[in-house]
N, C-alpha and C positions, 0 to 999 in steps of 0.2 A: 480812441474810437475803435472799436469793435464791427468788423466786413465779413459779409458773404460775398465772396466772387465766385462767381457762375460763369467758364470760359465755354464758349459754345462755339464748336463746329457745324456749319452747315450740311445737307444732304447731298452726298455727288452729284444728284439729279438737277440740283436748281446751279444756276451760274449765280455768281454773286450779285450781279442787277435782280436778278429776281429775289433773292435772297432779303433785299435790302427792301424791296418793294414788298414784301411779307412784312417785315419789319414795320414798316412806317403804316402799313394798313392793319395788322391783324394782332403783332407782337406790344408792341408797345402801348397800347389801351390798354390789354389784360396783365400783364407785368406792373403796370403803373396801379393799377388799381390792388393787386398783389403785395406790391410795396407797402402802401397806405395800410391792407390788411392786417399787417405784419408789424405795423407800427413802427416802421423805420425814420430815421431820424432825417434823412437822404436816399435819393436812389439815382442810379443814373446807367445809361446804357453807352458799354463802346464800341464802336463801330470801327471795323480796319479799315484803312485807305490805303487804293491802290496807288503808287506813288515810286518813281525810280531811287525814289532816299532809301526804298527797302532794300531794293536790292546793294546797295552800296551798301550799308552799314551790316548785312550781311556778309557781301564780299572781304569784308573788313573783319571779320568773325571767322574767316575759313570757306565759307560760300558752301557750309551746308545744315544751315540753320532749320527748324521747324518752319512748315508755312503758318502764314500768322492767323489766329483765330478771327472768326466774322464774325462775333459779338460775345462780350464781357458783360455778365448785368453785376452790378453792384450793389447791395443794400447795407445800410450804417445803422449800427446803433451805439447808444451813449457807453454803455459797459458790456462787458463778456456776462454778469448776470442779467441785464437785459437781454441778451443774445439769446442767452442760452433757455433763458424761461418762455421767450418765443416761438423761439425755434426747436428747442426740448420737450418741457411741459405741456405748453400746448398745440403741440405738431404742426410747427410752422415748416415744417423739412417737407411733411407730408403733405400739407397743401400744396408747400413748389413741386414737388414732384410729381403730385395731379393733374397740375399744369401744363407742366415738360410733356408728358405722358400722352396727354390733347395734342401735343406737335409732332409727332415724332414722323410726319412727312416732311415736317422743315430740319428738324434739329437733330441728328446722331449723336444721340445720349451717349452711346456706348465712349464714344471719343471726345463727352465732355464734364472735365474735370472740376469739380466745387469744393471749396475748403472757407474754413473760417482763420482771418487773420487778423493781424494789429498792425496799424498803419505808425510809422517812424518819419515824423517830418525831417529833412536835413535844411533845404531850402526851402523856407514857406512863408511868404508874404500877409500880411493880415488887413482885409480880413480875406477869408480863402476862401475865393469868389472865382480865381482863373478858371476859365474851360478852354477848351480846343473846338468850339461851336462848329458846324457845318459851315463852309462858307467864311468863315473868320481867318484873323492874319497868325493867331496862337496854334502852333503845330504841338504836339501831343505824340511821345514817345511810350509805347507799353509792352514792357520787355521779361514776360513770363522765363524764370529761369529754374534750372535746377542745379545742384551742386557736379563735380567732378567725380566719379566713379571711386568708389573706396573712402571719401571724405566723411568726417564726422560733422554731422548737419549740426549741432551745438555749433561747432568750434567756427565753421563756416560763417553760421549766421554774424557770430561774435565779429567774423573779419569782415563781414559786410558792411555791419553798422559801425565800426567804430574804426576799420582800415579803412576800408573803400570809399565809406560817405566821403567821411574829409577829404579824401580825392576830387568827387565831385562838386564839392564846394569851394574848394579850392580855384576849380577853374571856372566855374558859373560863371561869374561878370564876361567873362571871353567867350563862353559856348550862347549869350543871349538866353541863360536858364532862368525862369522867372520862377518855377516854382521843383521842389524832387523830394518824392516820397516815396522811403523803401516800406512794405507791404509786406508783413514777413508770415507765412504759414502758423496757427498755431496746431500744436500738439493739443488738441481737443477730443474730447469722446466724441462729441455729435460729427466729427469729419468721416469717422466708418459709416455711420448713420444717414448720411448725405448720400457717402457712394453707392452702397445699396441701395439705397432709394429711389436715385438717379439710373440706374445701372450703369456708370460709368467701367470702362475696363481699364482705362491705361492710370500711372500714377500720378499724383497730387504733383504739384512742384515746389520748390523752397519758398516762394512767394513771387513776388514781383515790384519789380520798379516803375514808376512812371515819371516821367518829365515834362513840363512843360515848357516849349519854347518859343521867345517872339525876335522880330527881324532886330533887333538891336543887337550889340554885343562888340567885342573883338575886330581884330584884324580877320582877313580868311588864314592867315600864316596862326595866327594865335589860336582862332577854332580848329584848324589841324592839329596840330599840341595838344589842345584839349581833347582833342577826340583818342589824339593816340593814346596818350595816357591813360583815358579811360580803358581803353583796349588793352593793353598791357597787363593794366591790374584784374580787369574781367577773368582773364585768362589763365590766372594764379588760383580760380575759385571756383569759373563756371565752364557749366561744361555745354558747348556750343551747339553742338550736335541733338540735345536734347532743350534746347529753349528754343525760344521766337523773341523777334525785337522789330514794331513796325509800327508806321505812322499810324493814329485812331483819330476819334474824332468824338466828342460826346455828344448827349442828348440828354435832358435831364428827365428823370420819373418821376419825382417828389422833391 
């Protein structure tokens, strides 16, 4: 499957209660009906939650992580040729960007970043239905990263999917992971195309992880282990200071 992620920073001006309250009244009709335009296979919105696990799982990272973004939109399609004939051919970049363009008392374009990527399931239940609903007992990890300063982003990615995952799968049964999928950037022409578009200024990141987690799992002794672990190896690849990693919540579009 074939994603646009759309990380979207709020306006200083609004608090995240209002933020949110834009959202459910004004954002999400016209993004949903966006989707459908666009002919996506899926769409779905994420929303950060405010939640003392941020700050710990930050603390756990160095304690000077990115603050987390107040909304992800995500649109799917079947193949990167669907994608691209879309979002290329028939300027589906340009319509999103019509859109954004109508917000931009909600939304600081400039600070937010969109890329086209490929999702890498490691752990993934069938069929893959999990969400992190509003109000539900499934909590939702979304950990935008980027690589370590001088690393070759090949070589990274390689370590990610095929060192890291196994890590994290490894210890899933003990962390309560019901579902985790790495999200990797693709190297695409339409990704310059998006940022001009958008007028985003800062840069893309290597992609990102999500997890899904429900209260089942482990001892708390064995979820610490798990947790370190993952910490450990993060820390071999990614560079802290330039990611975010915070609870979300979905909302679906299509």
């Amino acid at each position: 499957m074939i994603r646009l992620e759309y990380y979207i920073r709020r306006r200083e001006s609004l608090s995240a209660n209002e933020f949110r309250s834009v959202f459910d009244r004004d954002l999400l009709p016209v993004w949903s009906e966006l989707a459908q335009g666009l002919g996506c296979h899926q769409a779905r919105g994420v929303l950060a939650r405010r939640d003392a696990l941020n700050q710990a799982m930050n603390d756990a990272r160095g304690g000077n992580m990115e603050d987390p973004f107040d909304l992800v939109f995500e649109f799917w399609w079947q193949t990167e040729k669907e994608a691209s004939l879309i979002l290329g051919a028939q300027q589906g970049i340009e319509r999103l960007a019509a859109l954004a363009a109508t917000q931009d008392d909600v939304i600081d374009r400039t600070c937010s970043p969109a890329w086209l990527a490929m999702e890498y399931p490691q752990v993934n239940p069938t069929p893959e239905n999990i969400l992190a609903l509003p109000g539900g007992d499934i909590r939702k990890l979304q950990f935008p990263l980027r690589a370590l300063e001088g690393s070759d982003e090949g070589a990274v990615r390689r370590y990610w999917l095929q060192e890291h995952g196994p890590i994290i799968r490894r210890y899933a049964p003990h962390s309560g992971i019901l579902r985790y999928i790495q999200v990797h950037r693709l190297d695409h022409p339409l990704n310059q195309r998006l940022y001009e578009a958008l007028g985003c200024l800062v840069p893309a990141y290597l992609g990102h992880a999500e997890v899904w987690a429900g209260t089942a799992g482990g001892s708390q002794e064995q979820r610490r282990q798990a947790a370190a672990a993952a910490v450990a190896d993060e820390s071999t690849f990614i560079d802290f200071s330039q990611s975010a990693l915070y609870l979300a919540e979905e909302v679906v579009l299509l």
